[in-house]
C-alpha positions in Angstrom: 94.0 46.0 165.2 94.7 49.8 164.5 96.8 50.8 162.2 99.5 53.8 163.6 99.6 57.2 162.3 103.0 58.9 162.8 103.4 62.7 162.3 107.0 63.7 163.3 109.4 64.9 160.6 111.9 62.9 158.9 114.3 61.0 159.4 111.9 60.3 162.5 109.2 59.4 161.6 110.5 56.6 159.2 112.5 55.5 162.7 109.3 55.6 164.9 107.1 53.2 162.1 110.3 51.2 162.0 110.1 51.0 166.0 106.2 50.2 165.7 106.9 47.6 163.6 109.4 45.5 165.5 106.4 45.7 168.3 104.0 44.0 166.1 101.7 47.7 165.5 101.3 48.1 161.3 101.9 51.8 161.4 102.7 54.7 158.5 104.4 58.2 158.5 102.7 61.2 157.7 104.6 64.0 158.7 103.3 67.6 159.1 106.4 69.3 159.5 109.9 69.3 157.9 113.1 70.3 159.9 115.7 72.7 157.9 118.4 74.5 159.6 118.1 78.0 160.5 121.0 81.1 160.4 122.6 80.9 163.7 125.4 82.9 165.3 127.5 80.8 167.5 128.0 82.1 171.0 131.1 82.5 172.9 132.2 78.9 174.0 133.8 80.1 177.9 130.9 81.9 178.5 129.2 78.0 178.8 130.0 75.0 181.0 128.2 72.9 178.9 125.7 71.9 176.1 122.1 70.7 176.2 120.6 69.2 173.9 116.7 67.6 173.9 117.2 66.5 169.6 119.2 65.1 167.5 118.1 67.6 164.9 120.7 69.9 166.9 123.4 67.9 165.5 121.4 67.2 161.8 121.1 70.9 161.3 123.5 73.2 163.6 126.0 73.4 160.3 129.9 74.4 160.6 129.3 76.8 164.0 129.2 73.1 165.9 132.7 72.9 165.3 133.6 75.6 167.4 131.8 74.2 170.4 133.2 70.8 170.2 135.6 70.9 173.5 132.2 71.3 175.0 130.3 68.7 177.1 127.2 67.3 176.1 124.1 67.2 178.6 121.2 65.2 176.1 117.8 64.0 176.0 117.1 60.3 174.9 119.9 57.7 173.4 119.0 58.9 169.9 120.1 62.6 171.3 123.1 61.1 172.7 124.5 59.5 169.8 124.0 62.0 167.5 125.8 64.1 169.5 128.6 61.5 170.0 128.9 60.8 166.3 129.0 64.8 165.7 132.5 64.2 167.9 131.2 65.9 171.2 131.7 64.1 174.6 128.7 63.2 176.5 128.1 63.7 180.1 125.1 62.5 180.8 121.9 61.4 179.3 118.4 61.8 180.6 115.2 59.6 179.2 112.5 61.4 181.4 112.5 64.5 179.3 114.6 67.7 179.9 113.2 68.1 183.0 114.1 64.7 184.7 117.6 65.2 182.9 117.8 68.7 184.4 117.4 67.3 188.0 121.1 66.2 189.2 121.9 69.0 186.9 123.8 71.6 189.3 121.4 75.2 189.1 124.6 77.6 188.5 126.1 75.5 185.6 125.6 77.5 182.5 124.0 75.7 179.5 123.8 76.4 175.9 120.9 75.0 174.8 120.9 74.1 171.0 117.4 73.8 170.0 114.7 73.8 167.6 112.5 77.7 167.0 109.5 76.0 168.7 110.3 74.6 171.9 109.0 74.2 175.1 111.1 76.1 178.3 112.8 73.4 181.1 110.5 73.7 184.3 113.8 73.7 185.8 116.2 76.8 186.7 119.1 76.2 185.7 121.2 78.7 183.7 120.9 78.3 180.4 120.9 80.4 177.1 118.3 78.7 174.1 120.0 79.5 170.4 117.7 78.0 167.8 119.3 75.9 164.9 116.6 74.7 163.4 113.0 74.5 163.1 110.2 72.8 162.2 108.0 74.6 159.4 105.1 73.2 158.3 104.2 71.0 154.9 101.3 71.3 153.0 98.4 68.9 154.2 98.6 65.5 153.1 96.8 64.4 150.7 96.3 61.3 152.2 94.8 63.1 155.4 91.2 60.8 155.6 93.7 57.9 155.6 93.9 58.5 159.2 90.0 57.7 160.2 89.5 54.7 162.1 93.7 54.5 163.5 95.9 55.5 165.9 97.6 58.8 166.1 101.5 59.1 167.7 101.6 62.9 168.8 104.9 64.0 169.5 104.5 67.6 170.4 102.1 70.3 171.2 102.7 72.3 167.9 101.8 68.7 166.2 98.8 68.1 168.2 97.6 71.2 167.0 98.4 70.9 163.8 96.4 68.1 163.7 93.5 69.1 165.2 93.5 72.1 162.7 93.5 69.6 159.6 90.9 67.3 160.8 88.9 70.1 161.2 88.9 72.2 158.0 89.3 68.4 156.1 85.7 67.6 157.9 87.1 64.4 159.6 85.2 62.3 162.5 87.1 62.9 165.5 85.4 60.6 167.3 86.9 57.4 165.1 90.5 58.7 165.9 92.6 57.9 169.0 95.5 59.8 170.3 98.7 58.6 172.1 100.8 61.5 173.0 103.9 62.0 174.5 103.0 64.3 177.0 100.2 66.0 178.6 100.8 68.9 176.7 100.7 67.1 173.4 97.3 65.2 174.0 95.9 68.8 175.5 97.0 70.6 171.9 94.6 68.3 170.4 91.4 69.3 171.4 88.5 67.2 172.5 85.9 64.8 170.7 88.6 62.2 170.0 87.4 58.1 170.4 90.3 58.2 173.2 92.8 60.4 173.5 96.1 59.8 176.2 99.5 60.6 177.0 102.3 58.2 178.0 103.5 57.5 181.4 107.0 59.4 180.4 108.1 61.5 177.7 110.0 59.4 175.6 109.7 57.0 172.8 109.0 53.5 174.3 106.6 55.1 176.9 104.7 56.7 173.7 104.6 53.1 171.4 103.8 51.2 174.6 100.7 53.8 174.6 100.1 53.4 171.2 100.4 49.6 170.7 97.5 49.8 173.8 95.7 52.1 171.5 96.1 50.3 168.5 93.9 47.5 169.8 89.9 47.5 168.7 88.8 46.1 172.5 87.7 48.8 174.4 90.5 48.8 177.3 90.9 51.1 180.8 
């Protein structure tokens, strides 16, 4: 069996090899980026209904300005999302594990939203209204030196911006796509790869167990459809 490659930042990607390995998948973190809080100026709390949030990194990294949106309720992406928020002291209204999008959907259009987010993200297909303050972001490390430990396994791609990444490094590090499979987390992840890989998928859903159900697939050496 493969071996997985994770390339989320930390804490995550320690979380996702821990996940993998509960399933049975050997896996290792290599992450490309590292989160760090960004200068934010809060916004006025009435001019909101409500807070989205699609990472716990929101909560990692939003810093003392959280505090004065804490009467606010929380609209989040995924359990982890959720009880980051929760333990930050916010009260949750609901909690979505199809991506924003599928979270969005009971969601009523003219409730205003205060999305706390990361610098890179990607816009909600759906309209309702809401205002994106970044709070963090995701800058990049310097490539692992490790990088041709990742011919022959399993790569876990959990964005665009890391699917690109990757195919970058590959590239300029004169790696063999074609002994390198992908399980991404969206369509939009696997696309940011580029071509040439041995397989190269995204997960059923956007979350977590959709992706390591992909990936523990992956993982195995028989050829499957």
């Amino acid at each position: 069996m493969r071996r997985l490659v994770v390339l989320r930042p930390e804490p995550g990607a320690s979380a996702t090899v821990e996940r993998a390995k509960a399933m049975g998948i050997e896996a290792f973190a290599m992450p490309l980026f590292a989160v760090e809080p960004v200068s934010w100026e809060v916004p006025e709390p009435s001019d909101f209904d409500a807070l989205l949030l699609t990472s716990a990194n929101a909560m990692r990294h939003g810093g003392d300005g959280l505090a004065k949106l804490r009467a606010m309720s929380v609209h989040a992406v995924g359990a982890a999302t959720a009880a980051a928020a929760r333990e930050a002291g916010f009260d949750v209204a609901s909690v979505g594990d199809a991506g924003v999008d599928g979270l969005l959907g009971p969601v009523p259009r003219d409730l205003r939203l205060l999305h706390l987010c990361g610098e890179h993200r990607t816009a909600p297909k759906a309209d309702p209204a809401i205002m994106a303050v970044a709070v963090y972001r995701s800058a990049e490390l310097p490539p692992p030196d490790d990088l041709r430990r990742i011919e022959g396994r399993t790569v876990a791609v959990h964005s665009p911006r890391a699917g690109k990444r990757l195919g970058e490094l590959v590239d300029r590090g004169r790696i063999d796509r074609r002994t390198i499979r992908i399980a991404a987390i969206s369509e939009a992840a696997a696309a940011a790869t580029g071509k040439g890989w041995d397989m190269r998928e995204a997960a059923h859903k956007p979350d977590e167990a959709a992706l390591l159900a992909l990936a523990a697939r992956l993982c195995d050496n028989r050829e499957t459809k």
